[in-house]
C-alpha positions as CSV (number, residue, x, y, z in Angstrom):
1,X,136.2,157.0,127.0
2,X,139.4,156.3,125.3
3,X,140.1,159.5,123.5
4,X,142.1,158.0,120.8
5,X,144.0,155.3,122.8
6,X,142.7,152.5,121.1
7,X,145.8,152.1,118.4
8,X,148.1,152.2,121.3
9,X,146.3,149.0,123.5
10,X,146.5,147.5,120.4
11,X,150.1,147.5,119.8
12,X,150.8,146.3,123.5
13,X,149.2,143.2,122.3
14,X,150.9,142.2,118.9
15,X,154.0,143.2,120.9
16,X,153.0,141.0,124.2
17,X,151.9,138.1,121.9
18,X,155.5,138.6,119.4
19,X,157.3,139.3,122.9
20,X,155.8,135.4,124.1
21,X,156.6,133.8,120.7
22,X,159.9,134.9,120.9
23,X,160.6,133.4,123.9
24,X,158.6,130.1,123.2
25,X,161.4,130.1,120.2
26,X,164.3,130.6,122.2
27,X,163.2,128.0,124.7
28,X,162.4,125.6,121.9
29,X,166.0,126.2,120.3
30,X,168.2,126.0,123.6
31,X,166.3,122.4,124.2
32,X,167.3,121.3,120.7
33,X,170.9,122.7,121.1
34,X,170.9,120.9,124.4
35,X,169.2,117.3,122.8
36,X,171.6,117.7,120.2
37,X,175.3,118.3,121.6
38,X,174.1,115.3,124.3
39,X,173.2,112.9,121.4
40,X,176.8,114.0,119.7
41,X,178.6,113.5,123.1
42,X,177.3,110.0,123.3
43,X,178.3,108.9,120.1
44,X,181.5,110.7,120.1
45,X,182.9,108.4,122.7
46,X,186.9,108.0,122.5
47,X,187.9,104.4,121.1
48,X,189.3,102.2,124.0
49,X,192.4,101.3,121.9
50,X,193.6,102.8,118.8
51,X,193.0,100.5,115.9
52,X,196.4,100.2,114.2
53,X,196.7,102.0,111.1
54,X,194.5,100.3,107.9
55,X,192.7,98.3,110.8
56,X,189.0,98.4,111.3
57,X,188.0,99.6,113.9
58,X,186.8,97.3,117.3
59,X,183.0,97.3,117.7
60,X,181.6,98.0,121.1
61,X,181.3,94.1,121.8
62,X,185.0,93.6,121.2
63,X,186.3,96.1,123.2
64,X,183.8,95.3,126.2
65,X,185.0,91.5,125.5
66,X,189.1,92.7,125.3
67,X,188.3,94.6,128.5
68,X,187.0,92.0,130.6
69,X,189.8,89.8,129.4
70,X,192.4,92.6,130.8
71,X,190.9,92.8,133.6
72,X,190.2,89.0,134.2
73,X,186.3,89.0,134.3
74,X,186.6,86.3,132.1
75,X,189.4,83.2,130.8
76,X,191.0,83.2,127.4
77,X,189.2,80.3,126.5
78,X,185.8,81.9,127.2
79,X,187.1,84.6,125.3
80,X,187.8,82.8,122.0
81,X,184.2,81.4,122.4
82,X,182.6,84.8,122.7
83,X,184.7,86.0,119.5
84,X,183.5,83.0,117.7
85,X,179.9,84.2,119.1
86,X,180.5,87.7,117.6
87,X,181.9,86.1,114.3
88,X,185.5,88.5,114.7
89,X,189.1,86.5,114.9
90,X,191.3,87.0,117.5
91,X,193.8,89.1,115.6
92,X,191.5,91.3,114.1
């Protein structure tokens, strides 16, 4: 018999079943955190060049294009053709 137990046993469940939610919660919010500060690392990425001041700035093809230029992947004329492609001048 339980002699008056019963109220007990049933607050060791409501707090076992808060004491799970709780840590379903955390684990849900330290993977968001996570997702979150990678997804603003990879957008965050430092420009290659500074743009001078009033300048827009370089998209990602440009400066993939201005770096294989530097680094003589490719010749200045296939260069001008590829900024033509992208629709950008040379002295932008």
């Amino acid at each position: 018999m339980m002699n008056g137990n019963w109220f007990f046993m049933g607050f060791v469940w409501i707090f076992g079943l808060v004491l799970v939610a709780v840590v379903v919660l955390l684990a849900v919010l330290v993977v968001r955190a996570l997702v979150t500060f990678t997804q603003n690392e990879a957008v965050a990425e430092p420009p290659l060049s500074s743009p001078q001041l009033g300048a827009m700035p370089r998209s990602r093809a440009r400066q993939i294009l201005d770096e294989r230029l530097a680094h003589g992947h490719i010749t200045p004329d296939d260069y001008n053709e590829r900024l033509r492609v992208l629709g950008e001048t040379p002295g932008r």
